[in-house]
C-alpha positions, -999 to 999 in steps of 0.1 A, spaced: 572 -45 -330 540 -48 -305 508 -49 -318 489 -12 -298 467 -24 -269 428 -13 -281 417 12 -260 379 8 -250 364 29 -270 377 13 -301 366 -24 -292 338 -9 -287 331 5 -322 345 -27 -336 310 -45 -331 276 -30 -346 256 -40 -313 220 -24 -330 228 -44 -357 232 -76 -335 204 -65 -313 182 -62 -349 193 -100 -355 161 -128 -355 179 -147 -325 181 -117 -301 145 -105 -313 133 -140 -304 153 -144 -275 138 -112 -263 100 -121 -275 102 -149 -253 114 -135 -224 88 -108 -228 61 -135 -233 69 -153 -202 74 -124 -177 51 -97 -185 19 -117 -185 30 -133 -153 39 -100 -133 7 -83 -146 -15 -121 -131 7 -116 -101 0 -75 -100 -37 -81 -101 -38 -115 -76 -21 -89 -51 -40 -58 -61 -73 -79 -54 -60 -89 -19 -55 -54 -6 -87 -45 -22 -103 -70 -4 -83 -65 30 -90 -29 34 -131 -30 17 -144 -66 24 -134 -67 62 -166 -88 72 -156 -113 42 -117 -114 53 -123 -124 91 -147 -153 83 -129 -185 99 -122 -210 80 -100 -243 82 -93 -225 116 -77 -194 102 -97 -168 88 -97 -159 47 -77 -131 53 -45 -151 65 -52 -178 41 -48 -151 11 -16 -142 27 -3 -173 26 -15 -178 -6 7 -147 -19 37 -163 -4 28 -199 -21 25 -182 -54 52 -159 -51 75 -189 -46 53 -208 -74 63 -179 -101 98 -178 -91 107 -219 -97 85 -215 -128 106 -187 -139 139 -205 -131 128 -234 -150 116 -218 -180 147 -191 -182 170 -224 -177 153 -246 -203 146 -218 -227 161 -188 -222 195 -196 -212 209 -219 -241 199 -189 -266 214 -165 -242 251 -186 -240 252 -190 -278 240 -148 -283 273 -143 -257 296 -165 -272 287 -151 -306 292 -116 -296 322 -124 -276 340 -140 -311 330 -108 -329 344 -84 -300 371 -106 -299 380 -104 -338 371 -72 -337 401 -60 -312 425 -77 -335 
C-alpha cells in the first residue's frame, strides 16, 4: 500500500514556524540584520535628504566651482560613490555574517518540514 501524498496544507501544519521564528538563532539572525541595515538606510536617508535640501535652498553655495565642477555635481557624485559604497558593504557583511546563519536556519527548517511530511 502507498503511503497518501501530504497535501499542502498539512506540511504546512507539521512545522510550528512562530515557534521557530521565537528560537535565539532566528532572533539573532534577525537583530543583526536589523542592526546593519536600518542604521545605514536612515545615514543614507539623511546624506540624501541634506542634498536636496541644499540643492533647492543653498543655490549660491551649490554652484561655487570647485576642482573645476561646481559643489553641486560633486554631491551627486558623491551619492552615486556612496550608494555603490553601501551596497559592497552590505554584500560583504550579509555574506560573512548573515548568510552562514541563514543556510543552517534553512537547512534546519527544511529537516523538520521534511520529517514532518512523513
Amino acid at each position: 500500500m502507498t503511503e497518501p501524498v501530504p497535501t499542502p496544507e498539512k506540511q504546512w501544519d507539521s512545522v510550528d514556524y512562530v515557534a521557530f521564528q521565537a528560537r535565539p538563532e532566528f532572533r539573532e539572525l534577525k537583530h543583526r540584520f536589523r542592526s546593519f541595515v536600518f542604521p545605514l538606510a536612515v545615514a543614507f536617508m539623511l546624506w540624501f535628504l541634506l542634498y536636496v535640501v541644499l540643492a533647492a535652498y543653498a543655490h549660491d553655495l551649490m554652484a561655487t566651482p570647485m576642482l573645476g565642477l561646481n559643489v553641486g555635481l560633486w554631491f551627486g557624485l558623491a551619492q552615486f560613490i556612496t550608494t555603490f559604497a553601501i551596497t559592497m558593504a552590505y554584500v560583504r557583511v550579509a555574506n560573512r555574517r548573515l548568510d552562514p546563519r541563514t543556510a543552517a536556519l534553512r537547512a534546519e527548517l527544511e529537516a523538520m518540514e521534511e520529517e514532518g511530511t512523513r
